[in-house]
GUTORMI-501484 format. One record per residue (C-alpha): x, y, z; residue number from 1. Coordinates in Angstrom, 2 decimals. Layout:
BEGIN
+---------+---------+---------+-----+
:       X :       Y :       Z : pos :
+---------+---------+---------+-----+
:       X :       Y :       Z : NUM :
...
+---------+---------+---------+-----+
This chain:
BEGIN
+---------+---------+---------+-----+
:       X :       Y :       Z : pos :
+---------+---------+---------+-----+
:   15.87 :    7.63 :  -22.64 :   1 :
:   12.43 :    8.03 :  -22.44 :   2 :
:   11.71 :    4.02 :  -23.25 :   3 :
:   14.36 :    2.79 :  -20.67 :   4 :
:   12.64 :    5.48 :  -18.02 :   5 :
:    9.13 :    4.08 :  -18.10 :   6 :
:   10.41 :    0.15 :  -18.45 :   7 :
:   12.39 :    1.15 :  -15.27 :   8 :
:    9.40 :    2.85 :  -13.73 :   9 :
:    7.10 :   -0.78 :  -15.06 :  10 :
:   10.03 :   -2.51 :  -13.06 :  11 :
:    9.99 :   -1.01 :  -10.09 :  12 :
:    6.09 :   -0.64 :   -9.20 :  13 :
:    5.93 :   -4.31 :  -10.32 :  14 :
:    8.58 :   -5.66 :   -7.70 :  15 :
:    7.78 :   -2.99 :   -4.73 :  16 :
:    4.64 :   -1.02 :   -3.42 :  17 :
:    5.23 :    3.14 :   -4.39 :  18 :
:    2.59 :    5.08 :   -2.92 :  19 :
:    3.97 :    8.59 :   -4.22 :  20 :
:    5.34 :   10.14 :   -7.18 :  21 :
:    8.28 :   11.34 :   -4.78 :  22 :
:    9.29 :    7.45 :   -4.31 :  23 :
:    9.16 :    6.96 :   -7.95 :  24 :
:   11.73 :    9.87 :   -8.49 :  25 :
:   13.95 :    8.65 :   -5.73 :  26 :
:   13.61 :    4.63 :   -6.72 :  27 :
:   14.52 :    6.40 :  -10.51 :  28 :
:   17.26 :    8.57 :   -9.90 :  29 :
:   18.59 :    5.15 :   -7.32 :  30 :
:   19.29 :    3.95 :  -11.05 :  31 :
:   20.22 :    7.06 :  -12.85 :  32 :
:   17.26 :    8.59 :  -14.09 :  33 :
:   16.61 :   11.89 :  -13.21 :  34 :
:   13.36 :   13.30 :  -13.89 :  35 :
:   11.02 :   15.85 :  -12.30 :  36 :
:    7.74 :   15.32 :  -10.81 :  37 :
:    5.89 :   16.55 :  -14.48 :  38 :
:    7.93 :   13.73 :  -15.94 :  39 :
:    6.71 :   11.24 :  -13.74 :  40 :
:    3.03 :   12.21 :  -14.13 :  41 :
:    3.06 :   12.09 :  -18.06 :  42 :
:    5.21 :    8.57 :  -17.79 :  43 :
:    2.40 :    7.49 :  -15.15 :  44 :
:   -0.65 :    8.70 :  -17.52 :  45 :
:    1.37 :    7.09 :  -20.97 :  46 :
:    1.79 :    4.14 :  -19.33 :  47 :
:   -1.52 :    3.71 :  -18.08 :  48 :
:   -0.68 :    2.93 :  -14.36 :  49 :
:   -3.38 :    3.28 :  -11.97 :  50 :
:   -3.57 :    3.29 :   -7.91 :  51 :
:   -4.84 :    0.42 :   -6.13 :  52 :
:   -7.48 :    0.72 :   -4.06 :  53 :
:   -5.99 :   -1.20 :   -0.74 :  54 :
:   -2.98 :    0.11 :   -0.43 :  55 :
:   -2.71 :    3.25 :   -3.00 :  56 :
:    0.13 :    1.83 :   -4.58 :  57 :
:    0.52 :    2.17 :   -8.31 :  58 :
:    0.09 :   -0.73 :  -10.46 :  59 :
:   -0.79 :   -1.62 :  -13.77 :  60 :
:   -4.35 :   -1.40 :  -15.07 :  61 :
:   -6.23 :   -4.59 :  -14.71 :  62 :
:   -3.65 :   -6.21 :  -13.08 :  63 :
:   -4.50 :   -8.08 :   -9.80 :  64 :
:   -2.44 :   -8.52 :   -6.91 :  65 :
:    0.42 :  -10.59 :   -8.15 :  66 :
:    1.16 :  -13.36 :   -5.21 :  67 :
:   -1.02 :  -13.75 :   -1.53 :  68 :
:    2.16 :  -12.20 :   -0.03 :  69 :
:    1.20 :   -9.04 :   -1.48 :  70 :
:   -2.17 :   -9.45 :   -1.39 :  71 :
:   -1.78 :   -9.95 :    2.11 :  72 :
:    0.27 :   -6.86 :    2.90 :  73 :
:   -2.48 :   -4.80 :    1.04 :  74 :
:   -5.04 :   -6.23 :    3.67 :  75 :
:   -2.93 :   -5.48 :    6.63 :  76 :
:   -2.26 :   -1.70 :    5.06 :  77 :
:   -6.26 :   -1.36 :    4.29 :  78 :
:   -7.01 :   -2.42 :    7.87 :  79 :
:   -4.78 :   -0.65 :    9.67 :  80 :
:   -6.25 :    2.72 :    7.15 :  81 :
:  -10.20 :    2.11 :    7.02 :  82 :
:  -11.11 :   -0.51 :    9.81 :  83 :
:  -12.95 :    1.24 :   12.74 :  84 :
:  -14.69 :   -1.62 :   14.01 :  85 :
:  -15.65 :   -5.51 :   13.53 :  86 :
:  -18.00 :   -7.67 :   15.39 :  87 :
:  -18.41 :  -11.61 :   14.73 :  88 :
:  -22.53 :  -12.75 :   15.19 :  89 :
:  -22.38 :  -16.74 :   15.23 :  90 :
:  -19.93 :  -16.97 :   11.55 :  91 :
:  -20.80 :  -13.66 :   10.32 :  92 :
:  -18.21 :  -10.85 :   10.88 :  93 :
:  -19.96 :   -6.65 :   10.48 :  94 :
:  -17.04 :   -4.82 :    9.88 :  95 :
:  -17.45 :   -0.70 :   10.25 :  96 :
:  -15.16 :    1.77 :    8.24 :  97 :
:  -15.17 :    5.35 :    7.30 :  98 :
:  -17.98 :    6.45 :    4.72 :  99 :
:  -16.93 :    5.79 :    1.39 : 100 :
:  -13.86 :    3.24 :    2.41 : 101 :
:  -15.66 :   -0.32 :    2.80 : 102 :
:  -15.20 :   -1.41 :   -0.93 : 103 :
:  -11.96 :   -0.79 :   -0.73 : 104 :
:  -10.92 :   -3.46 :    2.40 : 105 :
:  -13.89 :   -5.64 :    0.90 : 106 :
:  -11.74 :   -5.63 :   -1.97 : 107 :
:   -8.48 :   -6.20 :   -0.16 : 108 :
:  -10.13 :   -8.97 :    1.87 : 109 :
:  -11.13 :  -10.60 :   -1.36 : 110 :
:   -8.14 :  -10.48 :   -2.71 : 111 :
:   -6.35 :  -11.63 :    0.25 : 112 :
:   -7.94 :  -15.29 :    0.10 : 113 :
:   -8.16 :  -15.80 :    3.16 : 114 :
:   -9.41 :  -19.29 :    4.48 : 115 :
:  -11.37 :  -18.35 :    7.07 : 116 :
:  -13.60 :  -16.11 :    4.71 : 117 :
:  -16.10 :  -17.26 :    1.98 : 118 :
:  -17.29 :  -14.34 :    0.89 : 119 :
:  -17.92 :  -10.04 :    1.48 : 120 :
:  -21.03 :   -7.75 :    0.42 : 121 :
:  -19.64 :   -3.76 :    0.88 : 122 :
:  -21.70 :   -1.18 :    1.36 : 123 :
:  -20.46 :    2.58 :    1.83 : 124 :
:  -19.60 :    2.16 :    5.47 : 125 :
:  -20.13 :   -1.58 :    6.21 : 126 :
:  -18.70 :   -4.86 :    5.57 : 127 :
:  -20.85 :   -8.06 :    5.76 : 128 :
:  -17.61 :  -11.34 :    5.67 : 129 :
:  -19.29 :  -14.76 :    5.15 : 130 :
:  -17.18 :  -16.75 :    7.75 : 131 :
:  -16.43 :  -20.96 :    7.13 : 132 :
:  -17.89 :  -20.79 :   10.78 : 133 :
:  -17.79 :  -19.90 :   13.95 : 134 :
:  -14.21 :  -20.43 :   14.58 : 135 :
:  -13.29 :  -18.65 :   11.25 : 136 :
:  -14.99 :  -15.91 :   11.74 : 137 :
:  -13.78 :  -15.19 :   15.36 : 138 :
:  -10.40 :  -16.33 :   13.94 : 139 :
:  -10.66 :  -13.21 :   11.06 : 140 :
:  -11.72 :  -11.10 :   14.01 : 141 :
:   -9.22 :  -11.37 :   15.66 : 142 :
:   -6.74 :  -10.97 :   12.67 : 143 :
:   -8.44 :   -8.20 :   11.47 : 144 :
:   -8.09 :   -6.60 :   15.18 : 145 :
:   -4.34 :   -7.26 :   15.27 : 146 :
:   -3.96 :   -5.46 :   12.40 : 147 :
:   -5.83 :   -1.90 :   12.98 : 148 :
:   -4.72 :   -1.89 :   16.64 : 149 :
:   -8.14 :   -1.56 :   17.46 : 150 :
+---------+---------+---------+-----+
């Protein structure tokens, strides 16, 4: 029982984005597992999974975003949770976020692909984006905007 759990639980975080142990035991009992919350936990630590730093999904360990769909979705999720401001200068974009949260939308950005951006230093609270120009980078401001509601 025990196998089938965790190759359901490997399943499931592999085809949709569960933030919570709580969605895990609902998507899991969906297909007749029941299992508690301690259950879950040991399955997650066995199996290795870790949380993703865009989105806070779990995922497997080393295992990037797997299609720009996703990738994207993560961006748009990281935005909308750690953007608080961004500013284009000529084809750089400065983007601002809460202490400690700019690696983690540099790393969603990066992972996003997106062809307006070449490339992103982080800091603790800042994000430098290398723009393709002047229209790219007003282009990813203006994305980035739309997707924090700022």
């Amino acid at each position: 029982m025990k196998t089938r759990r965790q190759a359901a639980i490997l399943e499931l975080i592999d085809r949709e984005g569960l933030h919570s142990q709580e969605l895990l035991r609902r998507r899991l009992r969906q297909r007749g597992f029941e299992a508690t919350q301690a259950t879950i936990s040991r399955d997650i630590t066995e199996l290795g999974l870790v949380k993703r730093s865009g989105d806070g999904a779990y995922q497997r360990a080393g295992v990037e975003a797997p299609d720009p769909e996703t990738a994207l979705t993560t961006l748009e999720r990281a935005a909308a949770d750690f953007l608080r401001g961004v500013e284009r200068v000529q084809h750089l974009v400065v983007i601002r976020t809460g202490r400690g949260q700019a690696q983690a939308l540099a790393e969603a950005l990066d992972r996003a692909r997106l062809a307006e951006a070449v490339g992103t230093i982080a800091g603790d609270d800042t994000i430098l984006v290398i723009a393709r120009g002047a229209r790219g980078a007003a282009a990813l401001v203006k994305r980035l905007r739309a997707y924090s509601a700022e």
